[in-house]
N, C-alpha and C positions, 0 to 999 in steps of 0.2 A: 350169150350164155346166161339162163337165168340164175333166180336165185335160190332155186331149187338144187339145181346141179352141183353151186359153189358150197353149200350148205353140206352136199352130199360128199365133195370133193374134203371140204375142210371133216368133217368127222371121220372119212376114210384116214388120213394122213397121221387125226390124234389119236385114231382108235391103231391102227399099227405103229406107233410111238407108246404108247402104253401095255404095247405086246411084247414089242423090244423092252422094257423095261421090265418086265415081267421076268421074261428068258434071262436077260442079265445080269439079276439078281440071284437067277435061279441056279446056273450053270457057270457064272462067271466068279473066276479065285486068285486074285492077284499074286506075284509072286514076287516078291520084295529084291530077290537075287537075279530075276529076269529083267534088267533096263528095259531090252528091245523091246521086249511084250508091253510092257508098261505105257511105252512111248504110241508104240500102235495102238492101245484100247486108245490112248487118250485121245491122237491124232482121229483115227476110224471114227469111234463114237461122234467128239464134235463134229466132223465133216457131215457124218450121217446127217445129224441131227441140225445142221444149218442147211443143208439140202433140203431137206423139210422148209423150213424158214423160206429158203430163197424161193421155193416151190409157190407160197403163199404171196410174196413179193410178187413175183412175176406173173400173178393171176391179177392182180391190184393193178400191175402196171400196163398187163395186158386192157384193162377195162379204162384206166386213165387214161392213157394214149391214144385210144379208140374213140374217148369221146368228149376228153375236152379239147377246146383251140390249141393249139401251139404256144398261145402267146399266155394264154393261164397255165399251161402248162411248165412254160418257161419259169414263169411266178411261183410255181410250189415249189418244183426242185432248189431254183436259184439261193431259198428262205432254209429250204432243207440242208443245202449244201453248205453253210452260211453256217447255219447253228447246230446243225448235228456233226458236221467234221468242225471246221476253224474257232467257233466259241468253245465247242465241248473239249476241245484239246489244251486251248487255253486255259478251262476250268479244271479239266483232269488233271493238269501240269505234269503228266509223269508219274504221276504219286500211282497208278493201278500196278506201272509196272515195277517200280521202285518197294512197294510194301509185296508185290511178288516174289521176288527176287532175295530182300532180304528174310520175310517167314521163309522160304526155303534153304535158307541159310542157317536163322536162326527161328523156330518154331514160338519160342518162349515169349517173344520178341510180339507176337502177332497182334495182343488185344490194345499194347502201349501203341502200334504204329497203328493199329485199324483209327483209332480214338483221334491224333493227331492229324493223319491225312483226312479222315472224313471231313472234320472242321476245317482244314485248310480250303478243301474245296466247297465250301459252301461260301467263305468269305470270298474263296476268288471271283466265283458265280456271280456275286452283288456289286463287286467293286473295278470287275473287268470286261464281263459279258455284256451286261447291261449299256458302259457307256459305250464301248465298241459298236453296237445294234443302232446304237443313238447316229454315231460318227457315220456309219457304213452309209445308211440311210439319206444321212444330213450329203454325205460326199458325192454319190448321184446325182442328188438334185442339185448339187454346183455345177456339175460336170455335163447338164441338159438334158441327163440321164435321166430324171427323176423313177423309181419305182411306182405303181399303182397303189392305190389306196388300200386294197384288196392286197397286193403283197407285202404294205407294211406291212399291217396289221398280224397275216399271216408269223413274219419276223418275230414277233413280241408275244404270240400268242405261244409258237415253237420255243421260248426260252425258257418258258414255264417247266418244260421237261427236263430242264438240265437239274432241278434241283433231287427229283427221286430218281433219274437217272446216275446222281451222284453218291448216292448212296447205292444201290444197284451194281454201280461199279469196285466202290470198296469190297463187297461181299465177293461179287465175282474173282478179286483178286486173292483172298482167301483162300477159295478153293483153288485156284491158280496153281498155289502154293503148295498146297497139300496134294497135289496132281490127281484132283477129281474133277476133271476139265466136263465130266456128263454132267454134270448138276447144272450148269449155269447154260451149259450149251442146251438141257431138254426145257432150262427156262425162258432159253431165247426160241425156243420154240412156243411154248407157250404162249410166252407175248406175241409171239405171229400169229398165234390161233386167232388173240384177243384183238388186235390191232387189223388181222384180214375181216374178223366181223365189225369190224367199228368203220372202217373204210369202205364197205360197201353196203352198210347202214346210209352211211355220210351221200354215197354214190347214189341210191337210190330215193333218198328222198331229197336229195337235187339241194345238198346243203355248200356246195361250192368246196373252195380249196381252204377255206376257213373255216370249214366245219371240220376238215382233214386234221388242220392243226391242235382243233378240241379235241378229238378223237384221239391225237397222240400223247397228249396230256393227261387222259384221262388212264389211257391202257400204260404208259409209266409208272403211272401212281400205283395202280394194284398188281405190277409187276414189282415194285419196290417193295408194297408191302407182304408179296410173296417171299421175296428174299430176306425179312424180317424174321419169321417165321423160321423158315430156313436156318439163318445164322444162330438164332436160340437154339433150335435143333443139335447141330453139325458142331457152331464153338465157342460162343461166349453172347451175353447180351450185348449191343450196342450201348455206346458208348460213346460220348464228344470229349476231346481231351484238350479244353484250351489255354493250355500255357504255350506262352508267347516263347520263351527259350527252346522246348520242345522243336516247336514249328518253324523258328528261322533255321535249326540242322538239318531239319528235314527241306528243307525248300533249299538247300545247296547241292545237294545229289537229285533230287528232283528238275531242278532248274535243265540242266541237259537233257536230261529223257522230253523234256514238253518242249526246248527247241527243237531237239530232232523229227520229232512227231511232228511239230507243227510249219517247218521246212521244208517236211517230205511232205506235207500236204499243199503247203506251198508250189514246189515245184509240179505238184500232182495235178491240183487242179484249179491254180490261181489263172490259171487262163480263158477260165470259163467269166469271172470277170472282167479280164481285160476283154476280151470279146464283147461282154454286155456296152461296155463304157464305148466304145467304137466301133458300134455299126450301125448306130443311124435308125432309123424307124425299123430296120428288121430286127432291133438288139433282142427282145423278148423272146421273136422265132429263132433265130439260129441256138440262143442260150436251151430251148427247149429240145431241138433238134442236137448239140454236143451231151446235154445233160443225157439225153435218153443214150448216146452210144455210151458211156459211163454205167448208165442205169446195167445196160443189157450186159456189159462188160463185167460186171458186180458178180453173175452167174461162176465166173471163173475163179475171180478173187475168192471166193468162199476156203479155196484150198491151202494158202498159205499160210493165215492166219491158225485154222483148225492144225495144222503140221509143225509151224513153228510156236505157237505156244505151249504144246505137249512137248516138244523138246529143249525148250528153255530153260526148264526145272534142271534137265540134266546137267547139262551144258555149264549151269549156275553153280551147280556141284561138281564139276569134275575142271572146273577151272582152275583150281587150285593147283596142285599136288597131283591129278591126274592128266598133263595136256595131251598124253598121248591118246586117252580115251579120249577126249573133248574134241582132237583133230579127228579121230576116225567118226566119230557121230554127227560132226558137224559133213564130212564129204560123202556121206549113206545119206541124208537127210537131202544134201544140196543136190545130189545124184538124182534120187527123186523126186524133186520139185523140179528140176529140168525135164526129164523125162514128162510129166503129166503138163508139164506147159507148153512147149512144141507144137504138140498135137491140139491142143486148144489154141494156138494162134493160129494154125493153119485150115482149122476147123472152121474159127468165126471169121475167116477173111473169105473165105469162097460161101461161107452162109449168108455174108452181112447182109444182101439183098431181102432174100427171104424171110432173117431175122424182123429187120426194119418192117416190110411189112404185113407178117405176124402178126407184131404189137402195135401197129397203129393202123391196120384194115383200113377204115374209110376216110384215115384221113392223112393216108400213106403221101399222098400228092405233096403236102406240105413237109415231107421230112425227107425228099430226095437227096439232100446236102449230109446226111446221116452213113447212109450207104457206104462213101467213097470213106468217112472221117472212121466209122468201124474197123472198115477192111484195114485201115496203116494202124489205128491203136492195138488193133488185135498183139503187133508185134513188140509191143513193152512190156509184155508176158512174161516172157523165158527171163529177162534181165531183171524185172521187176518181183519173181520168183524167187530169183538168187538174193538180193542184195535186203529183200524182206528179211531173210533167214542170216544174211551175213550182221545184217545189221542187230541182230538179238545176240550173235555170237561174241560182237565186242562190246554189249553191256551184261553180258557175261564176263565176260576179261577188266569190265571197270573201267571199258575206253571209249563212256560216252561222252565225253568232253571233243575227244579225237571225230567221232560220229558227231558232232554238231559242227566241226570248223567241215566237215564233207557236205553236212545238210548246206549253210554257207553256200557254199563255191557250187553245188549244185542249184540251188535256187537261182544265185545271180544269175549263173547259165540261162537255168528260165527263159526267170522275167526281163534278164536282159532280151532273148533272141524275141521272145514272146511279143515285147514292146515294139519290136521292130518290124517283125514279121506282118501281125495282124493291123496295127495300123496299115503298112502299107498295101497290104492285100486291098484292106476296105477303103481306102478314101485316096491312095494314088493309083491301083489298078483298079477301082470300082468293083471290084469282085468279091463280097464277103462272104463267099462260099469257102475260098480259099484260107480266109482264116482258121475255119474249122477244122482244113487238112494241113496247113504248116501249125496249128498248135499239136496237132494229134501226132504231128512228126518231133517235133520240139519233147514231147513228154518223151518218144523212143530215146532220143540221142542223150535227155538229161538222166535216163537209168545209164546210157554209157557211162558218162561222167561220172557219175555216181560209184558207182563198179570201177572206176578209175583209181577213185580215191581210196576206197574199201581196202582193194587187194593188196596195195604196201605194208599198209594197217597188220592185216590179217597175219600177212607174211614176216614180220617183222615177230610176231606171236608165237611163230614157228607153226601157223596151220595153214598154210596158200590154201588158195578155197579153189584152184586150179578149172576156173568156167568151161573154159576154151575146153579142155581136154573132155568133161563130162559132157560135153554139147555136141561133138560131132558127130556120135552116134544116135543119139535121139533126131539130129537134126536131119540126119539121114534117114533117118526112116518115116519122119514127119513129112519131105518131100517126097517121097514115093508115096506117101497117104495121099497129099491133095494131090498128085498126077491122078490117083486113083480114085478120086471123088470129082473132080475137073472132068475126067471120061467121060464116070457116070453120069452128071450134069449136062453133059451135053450129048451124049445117046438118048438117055431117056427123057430131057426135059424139065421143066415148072418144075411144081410142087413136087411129085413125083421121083421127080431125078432126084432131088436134096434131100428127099428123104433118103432115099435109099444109098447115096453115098453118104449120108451122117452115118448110118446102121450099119453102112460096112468098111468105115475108116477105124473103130475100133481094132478090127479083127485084121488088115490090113498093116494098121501101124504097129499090135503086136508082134507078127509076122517079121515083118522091116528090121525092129526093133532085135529080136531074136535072132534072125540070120544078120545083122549087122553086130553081135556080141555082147549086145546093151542088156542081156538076161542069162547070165552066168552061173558059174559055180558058189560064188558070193551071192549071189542075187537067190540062188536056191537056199542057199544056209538061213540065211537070214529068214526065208519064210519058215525053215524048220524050228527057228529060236521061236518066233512067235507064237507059233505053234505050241512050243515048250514041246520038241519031241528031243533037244538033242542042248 
């Protein structure tokens, strides 16, 4: 693909981002007495508008995977995984969703907390990122492991972003607050813009996986100082508020939101380093080869995140004094995130072949152990869908204390099975392929557990979030989808055939979906509220 195309491809994407925003402005009129509608712009817009984003990722990753080794490749993600999930959460401590939550509570409230948590997260940044990077590093090379000199570096060059990412963040959660979820979501596009031409600057003039990490440093920086701008606009100057009384109140309601986040990333994807630590001269390739089914798997995730944080606001407000609204929005919300998840597990498990090699064309050879590790993650979807959304509903309710002793007992699950599993995969059956697919099975079973612990919780709230019962119908119509894509796969063949069953499992699983009851008289009201016809 040259660089013609990508150039042509990236201005088509801003230039209809900038159309939408146009029309938006133009024809769109909030209605203060309409939730649903509200909830919808917020959810629709972000998702749009991260499709974009993901659109730009997966041209990046389509070119990464195509043409560097497996085993640099392993090196980027592993630094990425490292410091943009597990540092960045310990540096965020909670504090985005915590100063969310309370400005939606309390509006007044917003420029004393923006003030207080920015400065917390800068201190945290210096006094826990850093030695963490130092430890992680150091513990490798105890363990025989050591990383390449090229993926330190890489490490320390990616922490540099945590600090305008941290401020980035604050602002984001502002808007959060005030439920204009399009601003930070057309800025997350933006930084795609910036970041797909910086990565394939990097690409092209052949600056390695270290130039990658300059390039993400640098498009931080001027995405922060976009959000600068922005926050003058929209609600107050910034502002560092550092009194020490302030900040230890604040870091006690904080404290749970950053273990749970950083638990469920634990359980998420602490196994991509036990994997690295035990397997021997392949650790770099299979780490590259799990990372990219994560990478590809990313495409899906886009939707949770854009649905439940547009409905968190409400949730946050009607906890009180309303539980009977908070139960029905929270089971129309969890309703929906089953239904669109179904169908993308069942989607990316009969794709996985084709996806895998897609994005790695010539150097498909080396990413065979990918395919199979795909097809089982696809299915921590639907579970991972619900317990996203269950888990916003009890730091709604103020029961994140309760969501940390789950993150707990989910983790150990883990890294217990995980410790056990993948050593013995690699070094008493010699097989480290098989690590790939008992961790990718281990992540399904620990959203069980997870949803184990949730649903008492929930229940106890007076909202059962009732899985089982919203699943059988989606889940029945998502089997007849892949029988129905399975066919076409094998009548028509290759490339060919997948295509043409992706293009027709939409239209299929609506179908399913419909004559199984899963699109009702509720299901029609509801598009008429948003509508604002009724």
């Amino acid at each position: 693909m040259s660089l013609l195309w990508l150039t042509i491809a990236l201005l088509g994407i801003l230039a209809l981002a900038g159309l939408a925003v146009m029309l938006w402005r133009r024809w769109y009129r909030d209605d203060p007495e309409n939730a649903v509608r509200r909830v919808f712009k917020n959810s629709a817009v972000t998702f749009g508008l991260r499709l974009g984003v993901r659109a730009l990722d997966m041209i990046v990753l389509f070119l990464l995977a195509g043409s560097l080794n497996v085993a640099r490749f392993g090196d980027y993600t592993f630094a990425a995984l490292l410091v943009s999930q597990y540092l960045a959460i310990l540096t965020e401590f909670g504090l985005g969703v915590l100063l969310t939550r309370e400005v939606a509570r309390d509006p007044g409230a917003a420029r004393r907390l923006f003030g207080v948590t920015l400065a917390l997260r800068l201190l945290l940044i210096g006094f826990i990122a850093l030695p963490i990077g130092i430890m992680v590093v150091g513990s490798f090379a105890l363990l025989g492991q050591p990383l390449s000199s090229e993926g330190t570096a890489v490490i320390f060059v990616l922490m540099l972003t945590l600090v305008p990412g941290a401020y980035s963040g604050a602002v984001t959660a502002l808007y959060h607050a005030n439920e204009r979820m399009e601003v930070p979501a057309l800025m997350e596009l933006i930084t795609a813009a910036l970041s797909f031409l910086g990565r394939i600057a990097v690409i092209v003039l052949g600056l390695g996986i270290l130039g990658l990490a300059w390039s993400a440093v640098i498009v931080s920086s001027i995405t922060a100082g976009c959000f600068f701008v922005l926050q003058r606009r929209d609600f107050f100057r910034p502002e560092l508020t550092w009194n020490r009384q302030a900040m230890g109140v604040t870091l006690g309601p904080a404290l749970p939101l950053m273990l749970n986040n950083l638990l469920g990333a634990v359980f998420f994807r602490f196994d991509v380093f036990i994997v690295r630590a035990f397997s021997g001269g392949q650790a770099e390739a299979l780490v590259g080869q799990y990372n990219l089914t994560y990478t590809i798997m990313g495409i899906a995730m886009i939707l949770p995140p854009a649905i439940t944080f547009a409905v968190f606001p409400l949730l946050s407000r009607r906890s009180g004094d309303d539980r009977a609204g908070f139960a029905s929005a929270l089971r129309r919300t969890l309703q929906l995130l089953l239904i669109l998840a179904f169908p993308l597990a069942m989607g990316i498990t009969l794709l996985a072949y084709d996806l895998v090699r897609f994005f790695t064309r010539s150097q498909f050879g080396d990413y065979q152990y990918a395919v199979i590790a795909l097809a089982i993650l696809a299915w921590f979807l639907p579970l991972s869908f619900a317990n996203g959304l269950l888990q916003y509903a009890l730091i709604a309710l103020d029961r994140q204390r309760a969501i940390t002793r789950a993150f707990i007992i989910g983790a150990i699950f883990n890294l217990g099975a995980n410790m056990v599993a993948i050593p013995v995969a690699t070094i008493w059956f010699g097989q480290p392929a098989w690590a790939l697919y008992a961790a990718a099975g281990i992540t399904i079973l620990s959203e069980v557990v997870l949803y184990l612990i949730f649903k008492p919780l929930l229940i106890s709230e007076g909202c059962p979030p009732e899985v089982l019962r919203l699943s059988w119908r989606p889940g029945l119509a998502c089997l007849i989808m892949g029988l129905g894509m399975a066919s076409l796969q094998r009548l028509i063949g290759d490339w060919p055939g997948s295509i043409v069953a992706a293009l027709s499992a939409p239209i299929v699983y609506g179908i399913a979906l419909w004559a199984a009851g899963g699109i009702g008289a509720d299901e029609r009201a509801l598009v008429l509220r948003i509508l604002g016809k009724v």
